[in-house]
C-alpha positions as CSV (number, residue, x, y, z in Angstrom):
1,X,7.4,20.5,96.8
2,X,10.8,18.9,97.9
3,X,13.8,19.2,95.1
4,X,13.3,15.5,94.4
5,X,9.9,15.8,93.4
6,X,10.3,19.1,91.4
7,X,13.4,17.1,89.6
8,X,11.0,14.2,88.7
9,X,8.1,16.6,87.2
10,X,8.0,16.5,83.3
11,X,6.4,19.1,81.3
12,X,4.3,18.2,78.4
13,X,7.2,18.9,75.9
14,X,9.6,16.5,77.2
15,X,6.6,13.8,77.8
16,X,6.1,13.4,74.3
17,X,10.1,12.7,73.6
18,X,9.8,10.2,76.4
19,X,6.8,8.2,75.3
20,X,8.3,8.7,71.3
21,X,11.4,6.8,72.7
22,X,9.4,4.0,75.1
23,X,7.4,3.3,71.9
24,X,10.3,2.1,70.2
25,X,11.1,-0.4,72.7
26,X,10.1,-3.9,71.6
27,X,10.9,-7.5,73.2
28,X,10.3,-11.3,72.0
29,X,8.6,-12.0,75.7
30,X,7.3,-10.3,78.4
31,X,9.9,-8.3,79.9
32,X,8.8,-4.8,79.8
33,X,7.6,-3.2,83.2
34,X,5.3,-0.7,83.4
35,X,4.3,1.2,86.2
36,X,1.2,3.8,86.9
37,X,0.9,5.0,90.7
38,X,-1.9,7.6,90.8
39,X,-2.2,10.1,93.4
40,X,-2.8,8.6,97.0
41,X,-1.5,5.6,96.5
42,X,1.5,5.1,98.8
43,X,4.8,4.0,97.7
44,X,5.1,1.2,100.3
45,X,2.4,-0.7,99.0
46,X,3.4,-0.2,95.7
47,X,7.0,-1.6,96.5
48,X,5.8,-4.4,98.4
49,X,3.4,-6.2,95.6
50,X,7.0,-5.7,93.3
51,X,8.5,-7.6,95.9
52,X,5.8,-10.1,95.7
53,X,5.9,-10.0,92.0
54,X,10.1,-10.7,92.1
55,X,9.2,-13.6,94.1
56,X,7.0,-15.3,91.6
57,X,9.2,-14.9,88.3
58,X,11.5,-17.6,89.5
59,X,8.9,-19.8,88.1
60,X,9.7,-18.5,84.5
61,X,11.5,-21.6,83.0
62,X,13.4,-19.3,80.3
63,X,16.5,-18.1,82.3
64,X,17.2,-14.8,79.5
65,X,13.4,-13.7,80.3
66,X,13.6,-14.5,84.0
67,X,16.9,-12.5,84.3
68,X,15.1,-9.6,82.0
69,X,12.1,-9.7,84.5
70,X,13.9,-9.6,87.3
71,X,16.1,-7.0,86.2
72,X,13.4,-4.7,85.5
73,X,11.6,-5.6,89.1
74,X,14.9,-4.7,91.2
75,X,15.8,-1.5,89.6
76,X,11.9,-0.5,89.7
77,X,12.0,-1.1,93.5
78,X,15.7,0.7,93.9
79,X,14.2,3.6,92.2
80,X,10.9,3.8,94.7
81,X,12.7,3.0,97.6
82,X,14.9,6.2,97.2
83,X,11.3,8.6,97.0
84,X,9.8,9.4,100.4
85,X,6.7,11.1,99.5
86,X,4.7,10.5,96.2
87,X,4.3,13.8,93.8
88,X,1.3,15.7,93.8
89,X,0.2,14.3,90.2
90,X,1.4,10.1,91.1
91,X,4.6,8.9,89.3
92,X,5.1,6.8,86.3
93,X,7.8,3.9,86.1
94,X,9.2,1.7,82.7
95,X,12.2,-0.5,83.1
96,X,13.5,-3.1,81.2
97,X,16.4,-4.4,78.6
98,X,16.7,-4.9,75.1
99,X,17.3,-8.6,75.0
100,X,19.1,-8.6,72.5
101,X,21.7,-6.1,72.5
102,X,21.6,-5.9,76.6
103,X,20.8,-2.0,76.8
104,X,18.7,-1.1,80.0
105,X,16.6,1.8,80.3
106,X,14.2,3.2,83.7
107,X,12.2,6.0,83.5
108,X,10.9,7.2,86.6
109,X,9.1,11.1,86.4
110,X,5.5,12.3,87.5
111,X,3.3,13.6,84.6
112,X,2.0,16.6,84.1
113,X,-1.4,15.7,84.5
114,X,-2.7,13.3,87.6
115,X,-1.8,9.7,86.9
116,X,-5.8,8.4,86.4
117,X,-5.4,4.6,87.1
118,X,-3.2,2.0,89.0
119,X,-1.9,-0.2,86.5
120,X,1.2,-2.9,86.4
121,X,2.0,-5.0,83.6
122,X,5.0,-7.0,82.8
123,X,4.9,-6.8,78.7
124,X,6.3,-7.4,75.1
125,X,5.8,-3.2,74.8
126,X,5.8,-0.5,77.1
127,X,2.3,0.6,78.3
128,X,2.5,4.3,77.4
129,X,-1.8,4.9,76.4
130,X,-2.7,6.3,79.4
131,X,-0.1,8.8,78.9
132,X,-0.7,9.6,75.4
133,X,-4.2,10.6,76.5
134,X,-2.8,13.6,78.1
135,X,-0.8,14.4,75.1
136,X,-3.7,15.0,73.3
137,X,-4.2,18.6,72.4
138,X,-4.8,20.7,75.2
139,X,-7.6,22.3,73.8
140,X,-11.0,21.7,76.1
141,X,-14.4,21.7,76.3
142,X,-16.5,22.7,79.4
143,X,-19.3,20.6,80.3
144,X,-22.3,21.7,82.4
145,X,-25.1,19.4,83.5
146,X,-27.6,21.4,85.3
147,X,-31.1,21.1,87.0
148,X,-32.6,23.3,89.6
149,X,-31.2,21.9,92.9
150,X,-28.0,19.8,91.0
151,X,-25.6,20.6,89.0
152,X,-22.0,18.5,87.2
153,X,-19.2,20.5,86.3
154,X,-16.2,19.0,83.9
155,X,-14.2,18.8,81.0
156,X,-13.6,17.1,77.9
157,X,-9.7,16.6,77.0
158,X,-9.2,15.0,73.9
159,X,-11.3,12.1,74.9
160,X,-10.7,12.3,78.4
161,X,-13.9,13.3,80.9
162,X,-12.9,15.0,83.6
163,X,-15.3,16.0,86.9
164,X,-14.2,19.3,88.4
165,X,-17.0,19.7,90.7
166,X,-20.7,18.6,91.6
167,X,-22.8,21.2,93.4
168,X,-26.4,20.3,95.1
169,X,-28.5,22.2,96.6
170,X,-32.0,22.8,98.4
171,X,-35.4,23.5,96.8
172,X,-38.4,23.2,99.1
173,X,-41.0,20.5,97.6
174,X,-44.0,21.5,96.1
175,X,-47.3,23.1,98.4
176,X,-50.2,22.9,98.1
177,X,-52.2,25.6,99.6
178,X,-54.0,28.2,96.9
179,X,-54.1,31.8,96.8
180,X,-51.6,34.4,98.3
181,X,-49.9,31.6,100.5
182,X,-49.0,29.4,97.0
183,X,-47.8,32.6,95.4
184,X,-45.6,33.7,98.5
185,X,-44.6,30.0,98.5
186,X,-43.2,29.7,94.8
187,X,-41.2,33.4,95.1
188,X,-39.4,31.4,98.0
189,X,-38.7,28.4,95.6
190,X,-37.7,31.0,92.7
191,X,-35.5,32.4,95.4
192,X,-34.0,29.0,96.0
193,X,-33.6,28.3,92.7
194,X,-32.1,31.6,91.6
195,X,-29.6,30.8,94.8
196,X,-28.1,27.5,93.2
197,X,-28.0,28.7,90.1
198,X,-25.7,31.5,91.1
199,X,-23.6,28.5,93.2
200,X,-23.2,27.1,89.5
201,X,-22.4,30.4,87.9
202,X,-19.6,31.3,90.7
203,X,-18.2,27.7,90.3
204,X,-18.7,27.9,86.5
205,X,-16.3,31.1,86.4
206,X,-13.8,29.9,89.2
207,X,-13.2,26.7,86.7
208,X,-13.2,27.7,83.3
209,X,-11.9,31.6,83.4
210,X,-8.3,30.5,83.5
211,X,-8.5,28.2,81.3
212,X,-10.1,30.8,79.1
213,X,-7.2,33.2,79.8
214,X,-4.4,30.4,78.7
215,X,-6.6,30.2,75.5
216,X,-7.1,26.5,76.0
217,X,-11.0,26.3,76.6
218,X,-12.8,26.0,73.1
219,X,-16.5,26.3,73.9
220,X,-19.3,25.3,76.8
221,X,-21.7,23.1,76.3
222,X,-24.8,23.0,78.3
223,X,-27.1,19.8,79.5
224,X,-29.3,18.5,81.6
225,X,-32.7,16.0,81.6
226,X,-35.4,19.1,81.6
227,X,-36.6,22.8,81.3
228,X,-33.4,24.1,83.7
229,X,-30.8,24.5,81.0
230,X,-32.8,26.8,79.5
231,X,-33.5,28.3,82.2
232,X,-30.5,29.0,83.4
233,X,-29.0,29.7,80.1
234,X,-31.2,32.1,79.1
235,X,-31.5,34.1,82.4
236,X,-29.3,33.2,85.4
237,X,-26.2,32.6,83.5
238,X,-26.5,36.5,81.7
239,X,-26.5,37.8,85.2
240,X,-24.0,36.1,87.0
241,X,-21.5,34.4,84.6
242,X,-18.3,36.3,83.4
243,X,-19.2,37.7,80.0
244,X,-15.6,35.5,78.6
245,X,-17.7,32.7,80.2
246,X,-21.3,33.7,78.8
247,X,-19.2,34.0,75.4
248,X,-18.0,30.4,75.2
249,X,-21.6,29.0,75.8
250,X,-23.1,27.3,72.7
251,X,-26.6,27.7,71.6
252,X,-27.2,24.0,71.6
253,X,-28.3,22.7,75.0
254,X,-28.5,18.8,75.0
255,X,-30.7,16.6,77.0
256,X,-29.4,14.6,79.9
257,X,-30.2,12.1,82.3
258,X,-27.9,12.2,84.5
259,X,-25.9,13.7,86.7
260,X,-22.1,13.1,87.1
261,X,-19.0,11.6,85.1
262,X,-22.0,9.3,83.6
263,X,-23.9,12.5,82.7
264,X,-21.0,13.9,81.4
265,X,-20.0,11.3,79.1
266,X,-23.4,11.2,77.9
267,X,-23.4,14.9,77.5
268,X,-19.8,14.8,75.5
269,X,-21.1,11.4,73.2
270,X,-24.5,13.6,71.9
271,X,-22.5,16.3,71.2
272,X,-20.0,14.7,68.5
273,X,-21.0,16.1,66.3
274,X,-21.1,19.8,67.6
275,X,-17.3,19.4,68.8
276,X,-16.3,18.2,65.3
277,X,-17.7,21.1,63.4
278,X,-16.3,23.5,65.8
279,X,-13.4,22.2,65.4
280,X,-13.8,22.1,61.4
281,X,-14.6,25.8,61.8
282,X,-11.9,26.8,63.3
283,X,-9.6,25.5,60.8
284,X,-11.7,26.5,58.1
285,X,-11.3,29.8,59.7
286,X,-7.6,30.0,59.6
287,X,-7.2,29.0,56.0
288,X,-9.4,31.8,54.9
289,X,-7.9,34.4,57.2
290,X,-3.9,33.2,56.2
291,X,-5.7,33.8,52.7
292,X,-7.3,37.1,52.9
293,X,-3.4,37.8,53.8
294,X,-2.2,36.2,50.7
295,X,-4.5,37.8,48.8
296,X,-4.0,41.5,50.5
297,X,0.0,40.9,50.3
298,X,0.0,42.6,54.1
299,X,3.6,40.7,54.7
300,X,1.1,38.2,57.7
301,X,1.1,35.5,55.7
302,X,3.8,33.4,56.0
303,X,5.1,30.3,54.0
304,X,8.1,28.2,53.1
305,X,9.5,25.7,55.3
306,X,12.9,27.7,56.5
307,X,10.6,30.7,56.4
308,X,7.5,29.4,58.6
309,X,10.0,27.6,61.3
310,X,12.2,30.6,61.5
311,X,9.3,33.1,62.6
312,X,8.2,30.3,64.9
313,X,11.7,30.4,66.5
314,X,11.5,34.2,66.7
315,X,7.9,33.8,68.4
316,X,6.4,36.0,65.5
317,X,3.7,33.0,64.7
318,X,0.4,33.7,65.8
319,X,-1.0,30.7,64.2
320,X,0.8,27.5,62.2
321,X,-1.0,25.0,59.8
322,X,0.6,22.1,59.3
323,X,-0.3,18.7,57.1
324,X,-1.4,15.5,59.3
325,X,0.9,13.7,57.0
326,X,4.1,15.9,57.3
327,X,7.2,13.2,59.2
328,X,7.8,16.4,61.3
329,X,4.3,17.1,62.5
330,X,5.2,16.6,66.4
331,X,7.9,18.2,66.6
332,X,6.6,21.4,64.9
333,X,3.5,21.4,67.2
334,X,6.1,20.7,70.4
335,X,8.1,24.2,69.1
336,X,4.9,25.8,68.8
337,X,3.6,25.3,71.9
338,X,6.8,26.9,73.3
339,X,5.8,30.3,71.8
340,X,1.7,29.7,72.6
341,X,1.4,29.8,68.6
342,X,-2.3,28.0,68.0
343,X,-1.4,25.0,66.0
344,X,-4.2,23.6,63.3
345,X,-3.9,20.3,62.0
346,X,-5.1,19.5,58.1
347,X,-6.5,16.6,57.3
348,X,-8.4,15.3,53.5
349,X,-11.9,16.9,55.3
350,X,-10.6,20.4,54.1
351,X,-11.5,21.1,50.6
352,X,-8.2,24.0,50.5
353,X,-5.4,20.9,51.9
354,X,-4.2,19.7,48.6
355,X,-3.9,23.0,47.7
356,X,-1.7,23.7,50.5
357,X,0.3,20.6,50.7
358,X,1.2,20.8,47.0
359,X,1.9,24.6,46.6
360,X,3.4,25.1,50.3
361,X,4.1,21.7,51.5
362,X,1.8,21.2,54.3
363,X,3.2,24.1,56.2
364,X,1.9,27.6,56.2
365,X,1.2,30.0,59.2
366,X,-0.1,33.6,59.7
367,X,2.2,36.3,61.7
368,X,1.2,38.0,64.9
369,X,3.3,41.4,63.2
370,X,5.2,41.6,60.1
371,X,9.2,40.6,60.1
372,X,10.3,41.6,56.4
C-alpha cells in the first residue's frame, strides 16, 4: 500500500466522528454530493460520469444551487484525479457548502470495511447509511449452510450478510446393484461425503478462528434444507472442527432451502429470534456478574461516572454497561473499544435498567483486576 492510500484509510473510531459531523450537514436544495466507489471500480470511470454530470447542472435555473453543485462536482474530480490507484477497501467522497453561511467541506478516505455498492447522489443530506452499517457493533455471527456435496459460508454484521466462501463438491449418484457391490458402493459415497465435510470444517476454522481470537464472533449457526446439518453437526464437525469453533455452534440447526447469500439471509431471518436472546443473555449475564461483585464487595465492581471512565482510561475495564439513553453513549463505546473493553448496551427489555440508571446513572462496569 502506497503512503497515499495508507493516509486515506480511516479506522472505525474516527469513521464514527466523520459520519457524526456529515449528519449535521443540511441544505434547502440538492447540493450535497455523495460518493461510494467499491472495490474494482476504476477511478477513470468514476471521474468521467462527474464530468458528465458537471455538464448537465448548467440546466439548473437557480444560479446559488448551480454554483453549489458545481462546486461540489469540481473539487470531487480535483480530489480523484490526484489518486492513481483505488484502495483495497474502494473510497468514499462528500463535498458540498453550506449555502448559507458559504463553509465547504470534502471528505475523501477509504473505510474500514469494503465499500458494498456504487452509489452517486446529488442531495438535500449527505448519504452516510451505507456507512453506518459498518458502524454497527462488530460483534458477528457465523452462518453455515450445509448439504452433502454443498456448502455456504458467511456472516451476519449487524444486519449486514456477508459470503466468505461457497464450497461444492462431488458425491457419486445413487447405484443400483444389491449385495456386496451396493455396500462397497455407499462406503465410497460415505467416503465422499466425509471428504467435503472436512473441506467445510478446514474452511469453517480458517474463517471464523480469528475472529474468535479478536472476541468478535458471538455464536454459529447451522442450516441447510435436509438431514446434513445434523449430520455434520453431530459427527464430522466433532472431528475436524477447532474445539473454539465446535464451542460457538448452537444447538439449533434451522432449515434451508438454499444455498448462497439467499440461503443465508434466509438462514439469519429464521433465526431472529435466537440472535436476540443471545444477545439478551449476554447482558443479562453481565448485570448478574457486576452484581455478584456488588454484593461480595471484591473491589471489581465499578460505578460512578468519574470512577467508571477513569478505569476505562487506565484499560482496567473488562466490561462497561451503559444506558441506550445516556447523550454520551458513542463516545463511551468509541473509548472502549480502544482498550477492547466489551461494551453492553441497556435498553427497557432489562427488568435491572431502571435500577441502574436511577442508582448509577446508566453507567456501571466490572474490572478486569482491582485499582483501589
Amino acid at each position: 500500500m502506497s503512503s497515499l492510500e495508507e493516509k486515506l484509510v480511516v479506522d472505525k473510531r474516527t469513521l464514527k466522528k466523520i459520519v457524526r459531523e456529515l449528519k449535521e450537514w443540511k441544505a434547502p436544495a440538492t447540493v450535497l454530493l455523495s460518493l461510494y466507489i467499491p472495490p474494482g471500480r476504476p477511478i477513470s470511470d468514476v471521474v468521467s460520469l462527474l464530468r458528465t454530470e458537471y455538464s448537465i447542472t448548467d440546466n439548473i435555473k437557480l444560479k446559488r444551487t448551480r454554483d453549489a453543485v458545481q462546486r461540489a462536482l469540481a473539487a470531487a474530480m480535483d480530489r480523484l484525479s490526484m489518486i492513481p490507484k483505488l484502495p483495497e477497501n474502494g473510497l468514499v467522497l462528500f463535498c458540498g457548502e453550506n449555502m448559507e453561511t458559504k463553509d465547504f467541506i470534502c471528505y475523501v478516505f477509504s473505510p474500514p470495511e469494503p465499500v458494498p455498492i456504487f452509489f452517486y447522489r446529488t442531495d438535500k443530506f449527505f448519504h452516510t447509511e451505507f456507512l453506518e452499517e459498518m458502524l454497527e457493533s462488530e460483534e458477528v455471527f457465523g452462518l453455515v449452510i450445509i448439504e452433502r456435496d454443498q456448502a455456504t459460508i458467511g456472516l451476519l454484521k449487524g444486519s449486514r450478510i456477508v459470503v466468505l466462501e461457497e464450497l461444492e463438491g462431488y458425491v457419486p449418484g445413487k447405484h443400483h446393484r444389491g449385495g456386496q457391490s451396493q455396500r462397497r458402493f455407499d462406503r465410497q459415497i460415505e467416503q465422499f461425503v466425509r471428504g467435503f465435510y472436512k473441506e467445510v470444517a478446514d474452511a469453517m476454522n480458517k474463517h471464523f478462528l480469528p475472529l474468535i481470537e479478536k472476541n468478535l464472533l458471538k455464536s454459529i449457526i447451522v442450516g441447510g434444507p435436509g438431514y446434513a446439518k445434523q449430520d455434520f453437526v453431530e459427527d464430522a464437525a466433532k472431528e475436524f472442527l477447532d474445539y473454539r469453533v465446535l464451542n460457538k455452534i448452537e444447538r439449533v440447526l434451522v432449515d434451508v432451502a438454499y444455498q448462497g447469500e439467499a440461503g443465508l439471509r434466509e438462514l439469519a431471518i429464521k433465526s431472529s429470534d435466537l440472535i436476540r436472546r443471545n444477545k439478551y443473555a449476554d447482558l443479562v449475564k453481565a448485570i448478574e456478574e457486576f452484581k455478584l461483585h456488588l454484593a461480595k464487595d471484591d473491589g471489581l465492581a465499578i460505578y460512578g461516572e468519574a470512577n467508571v471512565k477513569s478505569a476505562l482510561e487506565m484499560g482496567a475495564l473488562k466490561a462497561l454497561i451503559v444506558d441506550e439513553s445516556r447523550e454520551d453513549v458513542e463516545q463511551i463505546i468509541e473509548k472502549a473499544e480502544k482498550y477492547s473493553t466489551v461494551v453492553y448496551i441497556l435498553s427497557d427489555d432489562i427488568p435491572e435498567a431502571e435500577w441502574i440508571r436511577k442508582t448509577f446513572n446508566g453507567l456501571v462496569g466490572i474490572l478486569r483486576y482491582r485499582i483501589y
